[in-house]
Steps between C-alpha positions, in 0.01 A plus 500: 500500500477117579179345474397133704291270333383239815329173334202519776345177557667374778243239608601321184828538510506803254407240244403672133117466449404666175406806652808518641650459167305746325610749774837438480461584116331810579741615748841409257313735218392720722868576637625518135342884515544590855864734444519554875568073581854456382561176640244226636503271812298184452383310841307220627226602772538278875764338626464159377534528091624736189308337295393090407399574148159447368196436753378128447143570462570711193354394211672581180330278194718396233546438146478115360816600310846367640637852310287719706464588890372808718696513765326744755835620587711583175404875506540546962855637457632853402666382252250355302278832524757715383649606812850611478524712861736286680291221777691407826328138669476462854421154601401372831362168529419294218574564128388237253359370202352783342674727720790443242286777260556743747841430603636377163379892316670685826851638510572388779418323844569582868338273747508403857590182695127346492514488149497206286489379171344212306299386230213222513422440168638163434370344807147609398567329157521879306807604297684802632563676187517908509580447848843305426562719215498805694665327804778364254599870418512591862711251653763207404334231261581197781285739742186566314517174362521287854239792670238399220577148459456446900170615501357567852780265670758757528495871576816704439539777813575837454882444568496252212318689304699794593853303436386418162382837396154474475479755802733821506516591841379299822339667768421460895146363569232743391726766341497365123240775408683781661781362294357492166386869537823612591651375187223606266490883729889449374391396105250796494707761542761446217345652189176262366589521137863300547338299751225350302699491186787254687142320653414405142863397381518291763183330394591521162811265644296231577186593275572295183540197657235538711277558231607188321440300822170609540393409145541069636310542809146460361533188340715419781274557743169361307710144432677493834236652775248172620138564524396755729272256701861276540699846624186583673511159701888501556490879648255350710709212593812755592679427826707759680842344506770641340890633492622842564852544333 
């Protein structure tokens, strides 16, 4: 069986509030003992966004130490709850910032023509740390690196994104869901023990590195990110102009 896990808050974009995240934690540990869901589809609820990462009025208070953060969405992603059923993204709409959790701990991505892909953090004065480190693993080094440095001035399009491998299969308007079930209906019927084992070696792949990655972006992010009244005042200040490529 394929389960669908819909990020429902489509007035906000499908933006992570921390109820959000804790559900998303429940739901990942909750399919870790659920033998009938073999393979998972992961989707953003509305027509307008996947996901844009963490809502804005979430507070999440912080250490004093540049060593330490809590970052409300470290622990969103299957991968990071001990999920090793294989997770299939379909993305219409938006997909950024902390979207990248999501994405960046899924096998794969299949997505439809509205879709695009970006990440603000740098024009809000914040450092995009797990974000580029799991972006850097799913796509070529000059991409990631230009889509985070570019902030909210350029968007890449789901061709781009498709061209570059960041999406696996490109679908006609509206039909990206349809999609990803089809593949995971596809994963879910090959035996779930070989499946999940080749899930975590191709994590393992990637997993050291990513690991090691992760240990800079506290300090990183405490010496880097500006106040949050200056990132609350430029988000404020945001304009709508920018490049699809």
């Amino acid at each position: 069986m394929v389960a669908v896990v819909t990020l429902n808050r489509p007035a906000r974009l499908n933006a992570i509030d921390a109820e959000m995240a804790r559900e998303l934690v429940a739901v990942w540990r909750g399919l870790r003992f659920d033998d009938s869901v073999r393979a998972v589809v992961l989707a953003g609820a509305g027509e307008r966004a996947f996901c844009t990462g963490v809502d804005r009025d979430t507070v999440v208070p912080q250490p004093s130490s540049p060593y330490m953060q809590d970052d409300p969405l470290l622990a969103v992603g299957p991968k990071a709850n001990d999920l090793w059923k294989p997770v299939v993204a379909a993305v219409r709409g938006m997909a950024c910032g902390g979207a990248f959790y999501l994405l960046g701990e899924s096998e794969f991505v299949v997505a439809d023509p509205t879709a695009v892909f970006f990440d603000p953090h740098t024009a809000y004065g914040m450092v995009s740390a797990y974000e580029s480190v799991l972006m850097a693993h799913r796509m070529p080094y000059g991409e990631a690196a230009r889509m985070m440095l570019m902030g909210t001035a350029e968007r890449i399009s789901a061709r781009r994104a498709h061209d570059i491998g960041l999406v696996s299969e490109l679908t006609e308007e509206g039909a990206a869901l349809d999609a990803a079930v089809r593949c995971a209906a596809v994963v879910a019927a090959q035996p779930p023990q070989g499946v999940q084992g080749t899930v975590r070696a191709l994590w393992a792949a990637k997993e050291a590195a990513r690991a090691q990655a992760y240990a800079q972006a506290p300090h990183l992010i405490a010496l880097g990110n500006l106040p949050p009244e200056r990132q609350a005042e430029l988000f404020a200040a945001r304009h709508g102009d920018f490049r699809v490529r």
